[in-house]
C-alpha positions in Angstrom: 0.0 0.0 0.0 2.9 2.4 0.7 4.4 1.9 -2.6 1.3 2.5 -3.8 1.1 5.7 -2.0 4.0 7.0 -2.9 4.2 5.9 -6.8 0.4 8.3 -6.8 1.8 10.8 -5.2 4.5 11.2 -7.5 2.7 10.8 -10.5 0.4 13.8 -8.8 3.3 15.7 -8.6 5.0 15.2 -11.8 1.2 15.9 -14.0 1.3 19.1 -12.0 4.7 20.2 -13.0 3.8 19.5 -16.3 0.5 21.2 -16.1 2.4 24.4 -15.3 4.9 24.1 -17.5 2.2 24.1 -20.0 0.9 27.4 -19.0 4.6 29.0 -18.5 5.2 27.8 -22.0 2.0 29.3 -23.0 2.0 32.8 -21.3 5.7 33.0 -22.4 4.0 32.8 -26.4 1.6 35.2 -25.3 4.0 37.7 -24.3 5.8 37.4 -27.5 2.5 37.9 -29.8 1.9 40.8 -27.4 5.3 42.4 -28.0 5.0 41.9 -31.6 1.5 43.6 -32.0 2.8 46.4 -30.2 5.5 47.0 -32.8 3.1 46.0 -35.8 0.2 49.0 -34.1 -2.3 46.0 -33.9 -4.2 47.4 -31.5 -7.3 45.3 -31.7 -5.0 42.2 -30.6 -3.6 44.3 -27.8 -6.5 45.5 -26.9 -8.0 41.7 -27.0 -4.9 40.9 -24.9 -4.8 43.4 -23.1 -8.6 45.0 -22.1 -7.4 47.5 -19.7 -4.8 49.0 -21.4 -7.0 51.3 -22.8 -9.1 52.3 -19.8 -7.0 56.0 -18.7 -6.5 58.4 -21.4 -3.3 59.7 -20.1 -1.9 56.1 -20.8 -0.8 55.3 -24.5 0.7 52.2 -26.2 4.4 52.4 -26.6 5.6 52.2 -30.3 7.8 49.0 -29.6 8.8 46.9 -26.5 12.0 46.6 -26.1 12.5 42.7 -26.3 14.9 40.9 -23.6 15.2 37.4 -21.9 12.0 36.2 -20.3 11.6 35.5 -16.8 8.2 34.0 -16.0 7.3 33.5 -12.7 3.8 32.2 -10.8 2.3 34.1 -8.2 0.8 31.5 -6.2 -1.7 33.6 -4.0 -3.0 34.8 -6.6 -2.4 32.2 -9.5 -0.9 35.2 -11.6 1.9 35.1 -14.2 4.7 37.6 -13.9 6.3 37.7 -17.1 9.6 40.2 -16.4 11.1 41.4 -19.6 15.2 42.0 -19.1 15.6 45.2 -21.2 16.4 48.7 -19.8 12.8 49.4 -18.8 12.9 46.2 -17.0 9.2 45.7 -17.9 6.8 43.0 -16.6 3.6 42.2 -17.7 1.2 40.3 -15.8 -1.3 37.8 -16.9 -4.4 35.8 -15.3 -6.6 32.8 -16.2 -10.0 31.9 -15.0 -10.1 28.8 -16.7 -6.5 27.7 -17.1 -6.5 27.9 -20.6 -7.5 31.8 -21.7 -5.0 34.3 -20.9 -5.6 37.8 -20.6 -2.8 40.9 -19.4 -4.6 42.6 -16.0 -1.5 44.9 -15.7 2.0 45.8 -16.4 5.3 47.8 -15.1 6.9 50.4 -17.8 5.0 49.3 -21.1 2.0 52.0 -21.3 3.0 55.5 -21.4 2.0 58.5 -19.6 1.7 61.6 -21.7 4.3 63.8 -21.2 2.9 66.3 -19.4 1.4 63.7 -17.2 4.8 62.3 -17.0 6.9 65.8 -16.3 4.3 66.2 -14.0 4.8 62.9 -11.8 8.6 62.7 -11.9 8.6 66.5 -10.3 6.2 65.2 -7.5 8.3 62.0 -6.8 6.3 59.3 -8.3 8.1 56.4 -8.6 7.0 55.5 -12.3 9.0 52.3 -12.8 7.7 50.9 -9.3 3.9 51.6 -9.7 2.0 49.3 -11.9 0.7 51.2 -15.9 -2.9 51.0 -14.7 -2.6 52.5 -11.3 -0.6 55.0 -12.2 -2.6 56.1 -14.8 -5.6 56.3 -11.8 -3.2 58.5 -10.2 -2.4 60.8 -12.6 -6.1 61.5 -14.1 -6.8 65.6 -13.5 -10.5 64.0 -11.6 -8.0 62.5 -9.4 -7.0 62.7 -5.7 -3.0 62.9 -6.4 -4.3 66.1 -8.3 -6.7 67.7 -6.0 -4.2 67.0 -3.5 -1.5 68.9 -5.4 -4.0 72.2 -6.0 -4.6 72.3 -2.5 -1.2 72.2 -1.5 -0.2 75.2 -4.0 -4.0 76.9 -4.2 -2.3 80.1 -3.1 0.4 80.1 -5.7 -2.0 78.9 -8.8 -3.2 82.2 -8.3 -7.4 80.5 -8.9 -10.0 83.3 -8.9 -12.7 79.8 -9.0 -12.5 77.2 -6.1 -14.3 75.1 -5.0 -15.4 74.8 -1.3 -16.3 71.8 1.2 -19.7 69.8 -0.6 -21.9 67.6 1.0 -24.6 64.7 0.1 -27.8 63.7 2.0 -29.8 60.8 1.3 -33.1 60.2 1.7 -36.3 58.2 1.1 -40.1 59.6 0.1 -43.2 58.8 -2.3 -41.1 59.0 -5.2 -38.7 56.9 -4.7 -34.8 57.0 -3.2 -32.5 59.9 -3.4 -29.0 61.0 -3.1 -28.3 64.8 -3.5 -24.8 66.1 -3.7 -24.0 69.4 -3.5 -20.8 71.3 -4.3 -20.4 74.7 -3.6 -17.7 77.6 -5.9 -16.6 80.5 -4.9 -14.8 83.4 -7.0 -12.3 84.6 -4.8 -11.2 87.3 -6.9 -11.6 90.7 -7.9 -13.7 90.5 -11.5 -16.3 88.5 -12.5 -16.5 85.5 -13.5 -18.4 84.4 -16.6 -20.2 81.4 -16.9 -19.3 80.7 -20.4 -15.7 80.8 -19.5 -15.7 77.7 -17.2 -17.8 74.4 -16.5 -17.4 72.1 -13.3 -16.6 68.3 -13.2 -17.8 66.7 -10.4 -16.5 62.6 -9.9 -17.9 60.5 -7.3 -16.4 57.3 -5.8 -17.4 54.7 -3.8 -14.9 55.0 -0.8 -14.2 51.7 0.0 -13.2 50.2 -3.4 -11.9 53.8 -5.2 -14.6 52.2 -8.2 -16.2 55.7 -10.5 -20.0 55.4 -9.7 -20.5 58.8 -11.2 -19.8 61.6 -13.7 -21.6 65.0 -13.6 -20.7 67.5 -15.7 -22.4 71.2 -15.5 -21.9 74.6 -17.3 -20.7 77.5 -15.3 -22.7 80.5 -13.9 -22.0 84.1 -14.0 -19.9 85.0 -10.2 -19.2 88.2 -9.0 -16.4 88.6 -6.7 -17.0 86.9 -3.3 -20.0 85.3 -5.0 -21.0 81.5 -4.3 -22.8 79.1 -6.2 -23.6 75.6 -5.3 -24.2 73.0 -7.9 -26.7 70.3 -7.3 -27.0 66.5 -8.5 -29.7 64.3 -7.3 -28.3 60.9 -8.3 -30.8 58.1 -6.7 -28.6 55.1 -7.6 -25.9 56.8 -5.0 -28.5 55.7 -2.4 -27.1 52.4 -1.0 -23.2 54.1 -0.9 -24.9 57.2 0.6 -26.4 54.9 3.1 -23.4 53.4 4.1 -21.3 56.9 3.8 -18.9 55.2 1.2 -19.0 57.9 -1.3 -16.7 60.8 -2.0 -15.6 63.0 -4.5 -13.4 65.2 -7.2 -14.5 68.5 -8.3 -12.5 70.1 -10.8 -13.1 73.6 -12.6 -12.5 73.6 -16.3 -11.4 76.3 -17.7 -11.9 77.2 -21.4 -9.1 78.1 -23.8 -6.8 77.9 -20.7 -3.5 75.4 -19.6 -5.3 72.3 -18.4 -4.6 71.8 -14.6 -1.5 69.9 -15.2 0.0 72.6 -17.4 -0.6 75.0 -14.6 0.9 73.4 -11.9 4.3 72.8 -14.1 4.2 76.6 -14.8 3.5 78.2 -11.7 4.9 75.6 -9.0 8.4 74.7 -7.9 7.8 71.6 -6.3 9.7 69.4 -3.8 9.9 65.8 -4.9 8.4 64.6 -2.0 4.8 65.7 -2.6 3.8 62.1 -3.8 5.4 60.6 -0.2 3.4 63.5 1.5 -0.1 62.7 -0.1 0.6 58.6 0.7 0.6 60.2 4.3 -2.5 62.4 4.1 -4.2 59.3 2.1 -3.0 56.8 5.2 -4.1 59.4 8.2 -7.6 59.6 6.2 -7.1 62.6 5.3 -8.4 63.0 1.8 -11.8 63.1 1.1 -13.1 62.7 4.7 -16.7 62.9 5.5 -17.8 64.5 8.5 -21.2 62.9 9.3 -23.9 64.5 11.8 -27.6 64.4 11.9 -29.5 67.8 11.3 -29.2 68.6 15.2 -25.5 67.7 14.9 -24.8 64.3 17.0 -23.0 62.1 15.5 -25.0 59.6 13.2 -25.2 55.6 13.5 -22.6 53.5 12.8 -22.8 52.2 9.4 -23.8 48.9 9.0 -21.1 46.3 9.5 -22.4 43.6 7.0 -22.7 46.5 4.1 -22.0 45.2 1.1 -22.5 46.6 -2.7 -25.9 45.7 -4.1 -27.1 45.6 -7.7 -28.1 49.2 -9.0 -32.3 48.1 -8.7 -31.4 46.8 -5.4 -32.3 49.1 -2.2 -31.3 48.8 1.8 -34.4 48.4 4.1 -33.4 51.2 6.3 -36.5 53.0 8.1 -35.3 56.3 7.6 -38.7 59.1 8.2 -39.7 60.6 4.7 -39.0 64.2 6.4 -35.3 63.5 7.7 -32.4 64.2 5.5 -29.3 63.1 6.8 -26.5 65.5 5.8 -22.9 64.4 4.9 -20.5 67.0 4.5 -17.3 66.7 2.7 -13.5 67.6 2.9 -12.7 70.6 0.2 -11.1 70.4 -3.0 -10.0 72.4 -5.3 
């Protein structure tokens, strides 16, 4: 029975070797087809291969990837293949399987490229490019961003903004009509002329705070501000309900100027930075502060804790919470600029 034992065992062991040599060999001819439609500009086979790559518009395909001895490499808590590439970009790209058989690219380290302003931008700041994977960096660098409205509020004075905008808030509630969630963000023109409303619209993007995911775009036209002046724009947005809820939303607001630098530009002209301000918004990001909500009811004691088993629920899904049709809860939120 032992030998038995033992002669299973090893056979075990050997059809799972070769089971995974199967798939090295096969991600390894993946990467080369990959590599090769780069160079050819086949982007529908990238693409294919690679879904993502296309998902941030400050990330574009390189014309050619450097080619270099492959090193591929199973992640085994996550049953991913890291396929690094030895040229000087030392690039890796990174594939997954749900079946075992289909491979597609879920990221990759120096193969996608930022624009150049985008990447001027991030190497003045600190960001480590060549550390940080393509997709999340391209997250980080979007102008709807946190990196970004961390960056205006640390040099709002020396941007020299007539526009900002001021601390928003949402309230939720429930009546006859249905569910809602209003969010409200407030400008202000801080300086001495007025401020047409032609010259200018706001972008408002709303997360869901626990994952980062985008569960919302709103974009409006501006309005006419005198100096001093404040105007708050409004979005009731009733599939925000079950996030509001749960206070696990946030958001960007950004003004957009028209026939003016884009924020990036701006910042390059106007700041000197100090190459650490990437390290210094990890810090404000781990101390919780970006994009904090403050939450109180109407009379100003602290709400409820949120519900402990919340979890996301399917957009014609709603919570049975018993909140009174004549209560709105208010939920006020951090400033950006």
């Amino acid at each position: 029975m032992k030998i038995k034992s033992i002669i299973t065992i090893a056979l075990m062991a050997v059809l799972g070797l070769s089971s995974c040599d199967s798939q090295k060999s096969a991600v390894e001819d993946l990467t080369n087809q990959f590599i090769a439609a780069v160079k050819e500009g086949d982007k529908a086979t990238v693409y294919d291969m690679y879904p993502a790559s296309k998902q941030y518009q400050d990330l574009s395909l390189p014309d050619s990837i450097e080619k270099g001895e492959l090193d591929i490499q199973k992640n085994e808590k996550d049953s991913t293949y890291v396929v690094s590439i030895k040229n000087t970009r030392m690039s890796k790209v990174i594939f997954k399987s749900t079946d075992n058989k289909t491979f597609k690219i879920i990221n990759t380290y120096s193969v996608l490229q930022l624009d150049s302003v985008s990447n001027e931008l991030a190497l003045k700041t600190g960001v480590p490019i060549k550390k940080i994977p393509d997709l999340e960096l391209g997250k980080l660098m979007l102008e709807s961003g946190d990196f970004m409205s961390y960056l205006i509020n640390k040099y709002a004075n020396n941007m020299s903004l007539s526009l900002i905008t001021e601390s928003g808030n949402y309230a939720w509630r429930r009546d006859a009509s249905g569910v809602h969630c209003q969010v409200n963000q407030p400008i202000k023109n801080t300086g001495t002329d007025l401020v047409k409303g032609s010259d200018y619209s706001i972008e408002i993007t709303i997360y869901q705070t626990s994952t980062g995911d985008r569960k919302a775009l709103k974009t409006h036209q501006g309005v006419d501000l005198a100096s001093g002046e404040s105007f708050v724009f409004s979005d009731d947005i009733p599939e925000l309900y079950t996030y509001a809820c749960n206070r696990d939303i946030s958001w960007n607001a950004n003004i957009i100027g028209k026939n003016q630098d884009s924020v990036k530009e701006s910042l390059l002209k106007k700041i000197d930075f100090n190459g650490q301000e990437y390290n210094e918004y990890l810090k404000a990001k781990k101390e919780g502060k970006l994009n904090a909500a403050d939450v109180t009811d109407d009379d100003g004691s602290p709400q409820d804790t949120p519900d402990p088993n919340y979890k996301e629920t399917s957009e014609d899904e709603t919570p049975d919470i018993p909140i009174p049709d004549d209560v709105v809860i208010d939920t006020t939120m951090h400033k950006n600029r």
